[in-house]
TIDREN-583662 format. One record per atom (N, C-alpha, C, O): residue in one letter; x, y, z. Coordinates in steps of 0.001 Angstrom, whole numbers, plus 500000, padded with zeros to 6 digits. Atoms other than C-alpha are relative to their C-alpha. Last residue first. Layout:
AXYZ...
% end
This chain:
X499281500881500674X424314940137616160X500442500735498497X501122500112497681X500929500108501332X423916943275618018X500371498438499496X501456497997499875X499706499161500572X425501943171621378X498975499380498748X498180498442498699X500664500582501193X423923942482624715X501114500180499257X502104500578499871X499765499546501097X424765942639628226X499975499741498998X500113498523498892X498389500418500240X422958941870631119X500142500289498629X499181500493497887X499042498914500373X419956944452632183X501273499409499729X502283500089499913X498967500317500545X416777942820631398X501025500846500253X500965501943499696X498812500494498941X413889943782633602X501462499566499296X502311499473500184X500651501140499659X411286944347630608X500752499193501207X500649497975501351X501821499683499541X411600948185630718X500219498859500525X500356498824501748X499882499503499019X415491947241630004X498693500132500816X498572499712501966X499556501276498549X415258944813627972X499937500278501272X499797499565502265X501208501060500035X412996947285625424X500625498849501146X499913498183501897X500894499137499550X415461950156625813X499001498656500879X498727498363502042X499685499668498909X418368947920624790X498817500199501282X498688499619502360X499888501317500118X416496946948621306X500275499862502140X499548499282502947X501173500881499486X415787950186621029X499890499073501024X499337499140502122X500866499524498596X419126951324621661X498889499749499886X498470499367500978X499209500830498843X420912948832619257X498774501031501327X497981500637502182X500603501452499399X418658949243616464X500383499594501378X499857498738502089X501563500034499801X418865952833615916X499351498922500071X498134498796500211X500786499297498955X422217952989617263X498606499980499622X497783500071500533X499651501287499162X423360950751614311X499406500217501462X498822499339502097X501268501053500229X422033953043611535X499850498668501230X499007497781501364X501481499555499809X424336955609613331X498989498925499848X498295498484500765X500297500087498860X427449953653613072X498804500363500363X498113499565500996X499786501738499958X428048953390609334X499491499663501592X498853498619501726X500492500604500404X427696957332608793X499353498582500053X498205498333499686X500931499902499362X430006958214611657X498693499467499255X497948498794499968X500420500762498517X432291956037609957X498760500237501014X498081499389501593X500745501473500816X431589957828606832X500498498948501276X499685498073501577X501451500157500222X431896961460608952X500020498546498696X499278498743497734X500915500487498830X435115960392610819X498437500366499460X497483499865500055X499508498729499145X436884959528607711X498913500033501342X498135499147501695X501066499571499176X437628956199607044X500058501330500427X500937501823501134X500911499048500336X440114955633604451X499177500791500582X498933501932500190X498453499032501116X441116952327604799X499156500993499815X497962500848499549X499798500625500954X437970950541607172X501266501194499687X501634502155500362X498996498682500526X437675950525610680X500276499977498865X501034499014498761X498377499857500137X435428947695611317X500279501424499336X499663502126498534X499538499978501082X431963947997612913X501629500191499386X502433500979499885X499143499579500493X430542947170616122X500075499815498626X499460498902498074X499696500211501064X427575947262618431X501196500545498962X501352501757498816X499170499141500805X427270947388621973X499908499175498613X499778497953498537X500219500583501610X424784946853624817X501065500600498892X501328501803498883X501317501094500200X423965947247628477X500113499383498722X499527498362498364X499782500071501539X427459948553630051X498839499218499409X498811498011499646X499971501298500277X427306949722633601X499710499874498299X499304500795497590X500575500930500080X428654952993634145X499555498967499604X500301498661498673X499041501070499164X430768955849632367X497931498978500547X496824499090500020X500228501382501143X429850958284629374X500681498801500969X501686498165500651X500362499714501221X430713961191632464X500368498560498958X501345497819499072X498219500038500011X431112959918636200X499302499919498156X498481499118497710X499300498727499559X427663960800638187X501255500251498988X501846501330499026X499823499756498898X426034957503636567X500616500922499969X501132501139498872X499415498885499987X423982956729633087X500588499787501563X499959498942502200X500311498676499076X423439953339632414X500344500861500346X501531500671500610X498883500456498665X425198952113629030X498812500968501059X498335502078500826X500928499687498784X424264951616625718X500571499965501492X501431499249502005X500214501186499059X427170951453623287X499116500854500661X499188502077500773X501431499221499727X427937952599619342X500017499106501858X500434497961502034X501333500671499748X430851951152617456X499158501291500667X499163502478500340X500284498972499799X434842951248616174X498158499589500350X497703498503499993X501258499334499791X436963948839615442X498974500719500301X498659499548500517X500521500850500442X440498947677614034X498231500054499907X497568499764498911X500931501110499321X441468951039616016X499274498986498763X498442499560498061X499246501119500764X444694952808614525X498882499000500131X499026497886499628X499226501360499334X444441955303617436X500258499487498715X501342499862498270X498198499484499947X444104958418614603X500267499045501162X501488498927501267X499263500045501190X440481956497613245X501869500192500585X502816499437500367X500123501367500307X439177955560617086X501218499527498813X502106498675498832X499367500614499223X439912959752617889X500224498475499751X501436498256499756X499045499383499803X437997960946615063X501290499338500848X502206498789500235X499448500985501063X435113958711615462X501593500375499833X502445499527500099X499615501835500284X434995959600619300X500343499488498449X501212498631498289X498964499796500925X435127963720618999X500227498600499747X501005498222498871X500179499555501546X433573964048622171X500809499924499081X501959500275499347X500077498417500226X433456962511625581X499793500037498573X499216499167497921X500807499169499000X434617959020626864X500038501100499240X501137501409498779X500483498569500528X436668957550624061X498675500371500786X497591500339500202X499160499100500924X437140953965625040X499450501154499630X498249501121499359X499184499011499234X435397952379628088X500788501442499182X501094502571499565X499165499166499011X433394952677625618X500559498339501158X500140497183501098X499992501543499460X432844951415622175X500470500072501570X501629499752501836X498741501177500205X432103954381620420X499907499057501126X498908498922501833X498943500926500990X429631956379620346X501060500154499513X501658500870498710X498132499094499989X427535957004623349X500126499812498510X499281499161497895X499652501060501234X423731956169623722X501009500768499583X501005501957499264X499354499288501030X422420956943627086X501011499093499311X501591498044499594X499473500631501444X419738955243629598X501008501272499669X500938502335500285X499628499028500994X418489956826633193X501244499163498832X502391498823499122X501326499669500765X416354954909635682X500549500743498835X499685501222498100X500484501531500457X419249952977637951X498615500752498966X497697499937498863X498977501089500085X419518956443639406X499608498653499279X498410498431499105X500657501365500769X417163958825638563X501362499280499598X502090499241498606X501602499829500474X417370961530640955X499613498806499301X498651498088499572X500718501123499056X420950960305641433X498781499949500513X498387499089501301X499904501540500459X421600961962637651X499708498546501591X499365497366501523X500790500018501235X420855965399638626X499532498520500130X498546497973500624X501038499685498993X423105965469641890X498614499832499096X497594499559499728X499935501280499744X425872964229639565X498595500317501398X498352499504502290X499541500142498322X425408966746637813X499687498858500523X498847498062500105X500847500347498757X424328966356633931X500893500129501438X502013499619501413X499615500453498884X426750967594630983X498850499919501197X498440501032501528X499440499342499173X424694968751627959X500610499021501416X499922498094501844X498537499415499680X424542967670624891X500455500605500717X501435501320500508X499838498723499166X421723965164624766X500893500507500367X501548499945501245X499443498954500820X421737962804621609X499762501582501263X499594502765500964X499785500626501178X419286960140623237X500951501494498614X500544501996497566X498562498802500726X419775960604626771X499981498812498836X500275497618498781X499246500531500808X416408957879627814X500757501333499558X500058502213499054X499246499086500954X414961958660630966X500827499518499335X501744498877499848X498843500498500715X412636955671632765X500496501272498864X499859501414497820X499751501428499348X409777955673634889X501061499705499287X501427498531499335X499734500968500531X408763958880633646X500359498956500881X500092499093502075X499908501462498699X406480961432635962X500773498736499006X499981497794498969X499888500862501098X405840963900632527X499632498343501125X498972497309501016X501493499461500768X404858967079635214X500075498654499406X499122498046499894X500654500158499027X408648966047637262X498015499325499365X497412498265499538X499808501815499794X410129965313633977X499005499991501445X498161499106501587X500748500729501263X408641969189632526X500192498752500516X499168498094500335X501955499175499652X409477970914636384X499528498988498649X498699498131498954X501170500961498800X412971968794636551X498796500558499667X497960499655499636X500519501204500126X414382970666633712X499670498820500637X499354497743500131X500742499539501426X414198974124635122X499524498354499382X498407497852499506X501407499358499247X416180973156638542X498812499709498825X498081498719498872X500447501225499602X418919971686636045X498645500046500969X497710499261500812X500401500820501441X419319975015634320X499552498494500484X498607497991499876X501174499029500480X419589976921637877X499270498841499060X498289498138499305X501175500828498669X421822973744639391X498700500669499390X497636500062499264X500755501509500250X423817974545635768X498869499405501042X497970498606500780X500948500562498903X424231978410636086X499263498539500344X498145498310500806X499754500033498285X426992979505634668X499365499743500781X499706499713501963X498334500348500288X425132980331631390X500530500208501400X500131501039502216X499579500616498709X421319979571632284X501941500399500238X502701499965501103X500732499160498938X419422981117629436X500945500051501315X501064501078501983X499152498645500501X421928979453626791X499682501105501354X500453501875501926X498455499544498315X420733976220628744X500737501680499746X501400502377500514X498436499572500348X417433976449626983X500847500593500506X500980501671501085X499771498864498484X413977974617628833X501484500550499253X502391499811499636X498155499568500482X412487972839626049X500365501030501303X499761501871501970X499511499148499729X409334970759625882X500984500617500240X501952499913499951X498158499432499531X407732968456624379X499842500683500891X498770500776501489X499944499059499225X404430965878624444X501433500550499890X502429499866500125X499456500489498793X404398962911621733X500291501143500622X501107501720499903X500983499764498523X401861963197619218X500695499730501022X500161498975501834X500554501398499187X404031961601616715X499508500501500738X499817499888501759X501148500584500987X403978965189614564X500093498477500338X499564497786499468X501988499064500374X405012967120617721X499430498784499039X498487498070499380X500716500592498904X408079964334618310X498329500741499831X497171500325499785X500480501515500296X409376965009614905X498925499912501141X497720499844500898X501152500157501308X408746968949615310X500030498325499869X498935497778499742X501348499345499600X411034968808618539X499195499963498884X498601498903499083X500830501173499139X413749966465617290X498549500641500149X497525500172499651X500278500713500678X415231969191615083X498728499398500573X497545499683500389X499554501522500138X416591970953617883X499015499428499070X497929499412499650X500189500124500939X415845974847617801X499973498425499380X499658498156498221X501477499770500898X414600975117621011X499969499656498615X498932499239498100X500253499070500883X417393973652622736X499146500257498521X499049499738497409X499043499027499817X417870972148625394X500114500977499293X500491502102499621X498705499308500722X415443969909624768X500220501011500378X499331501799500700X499661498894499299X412648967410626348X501544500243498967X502294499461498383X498850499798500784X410581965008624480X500443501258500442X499772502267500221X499524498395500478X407898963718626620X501428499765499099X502119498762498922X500923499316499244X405573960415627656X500355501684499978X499621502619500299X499405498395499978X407290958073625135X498533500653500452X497394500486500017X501122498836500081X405037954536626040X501172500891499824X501993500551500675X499862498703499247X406415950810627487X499688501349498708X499329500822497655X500456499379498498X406087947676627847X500506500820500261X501165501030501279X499128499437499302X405854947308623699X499893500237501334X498963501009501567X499712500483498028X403418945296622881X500795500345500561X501056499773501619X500669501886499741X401703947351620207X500578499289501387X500329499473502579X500844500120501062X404451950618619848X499179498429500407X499711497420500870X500409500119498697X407618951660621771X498306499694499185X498023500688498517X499683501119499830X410089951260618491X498868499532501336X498883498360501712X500544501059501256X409014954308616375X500069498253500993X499354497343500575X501878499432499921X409487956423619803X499352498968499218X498418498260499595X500348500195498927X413099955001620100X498248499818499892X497420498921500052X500245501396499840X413622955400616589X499471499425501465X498629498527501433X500765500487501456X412522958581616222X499554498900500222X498425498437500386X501479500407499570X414300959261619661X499531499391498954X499706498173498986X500494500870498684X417644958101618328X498851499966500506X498276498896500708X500282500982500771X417163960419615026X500087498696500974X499279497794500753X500759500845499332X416514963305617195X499783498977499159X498618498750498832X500866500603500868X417917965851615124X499123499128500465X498010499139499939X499941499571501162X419526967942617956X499055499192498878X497861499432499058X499084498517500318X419851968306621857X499488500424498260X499093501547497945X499025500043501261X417841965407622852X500595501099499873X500342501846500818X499371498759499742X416299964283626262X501007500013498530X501871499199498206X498825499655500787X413741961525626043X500363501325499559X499621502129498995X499481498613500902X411089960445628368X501075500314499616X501941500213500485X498589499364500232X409855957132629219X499830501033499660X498860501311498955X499746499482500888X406580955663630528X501421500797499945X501934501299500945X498648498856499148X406291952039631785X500182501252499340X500566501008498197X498808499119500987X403268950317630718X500703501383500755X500469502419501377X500303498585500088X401752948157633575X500986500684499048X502210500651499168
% end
């Protein structure tokens, strides 16, 4: 039975894209919405012109009010019914009351190489450690921010020079193979860990 996903973005939506681009022929599994935070996000017109259902609930509405703002985006996942949420570039903090709604059912695509650099600002941070490498990782979502089990990672070396946008550069193209790729083990029961070759 095809499994359907929905994906939560904040901005360009070059993770869904690929995501969406990747669920296709035998894929076991379907994009069933594209949900955002904010209206203006990029993503939303891609997903329109794949025929893939949005909608946007915006946290600006909500300030101080996250159970409010989290209320709101249940009604479109509720309506969508996924079987699997993919955080593909979503910038908002989740509750941990959120996230055990769909426990064991909820993807996200960090980057960097975590345990390392939880949060924001990762290339940045990798470059002023000194780090030999630097990457992209899949990981199930749980209550405890860019934390839980680890499904997949891909790396790249630190080169002389690096700033954090040509690192960030170098990493991106890597997320659009690695979380597919992830996505697709996952539907299919797979959850030990990968990395790119």
């Amino acid at each position: 039975m095809t499994q359907r996903v929905a994906i939560l973005i904040s901005g360009s939506g070059s993770n869904m894209v690929a995501l969406a681009q990747s669920m296709q022929g035998d894929h076991p599994a379907r994009p069933c919405l594209v949900l955002s935070n904010d209206p203006q996000a990029g993503g939303l017109a891609k997903a329109q012109a794949m025929g893939i259902p949005t909608a946007v609930v915006d946290h600006r509405a909500f300030k101080g009010d996250r159970a409010g703002f989290e209320a709101e985006l249940l009604k479109p996942l509720r309506d969508a019914q996924p079987d699997l949420i993919a955080l593909a570039g979503f910038m908002r903090v989740l509750s941990a009351d959120f996230v055990r709604r769909f426990e064991g059912r909820m993807l996200n695509i960090h980057p960097s190489l975590l345990p390392k650099y939880k949060g924001l600002n990762t290339y940045a941070r990798a470059i002023e450690a000194g780090d030999a490498e630097a990457g992209c990782t899949v990981h199930e979502v749980t209550a405890e921010l860019d934390d839980g089990p680890i499904l997949g990672q891909a790396r790249v070396p630190v080169l002389s020079g690096d700033t954090p946008a040509t690192l960030a550069a170098r990493i991106l193209p890597l997320e659009h193979q690695l979380y597919p790729l992830v996505l697709r083990r996952v539907v299919s029961g797979q959850r030990d860990f990968i990395t790119l070759p």
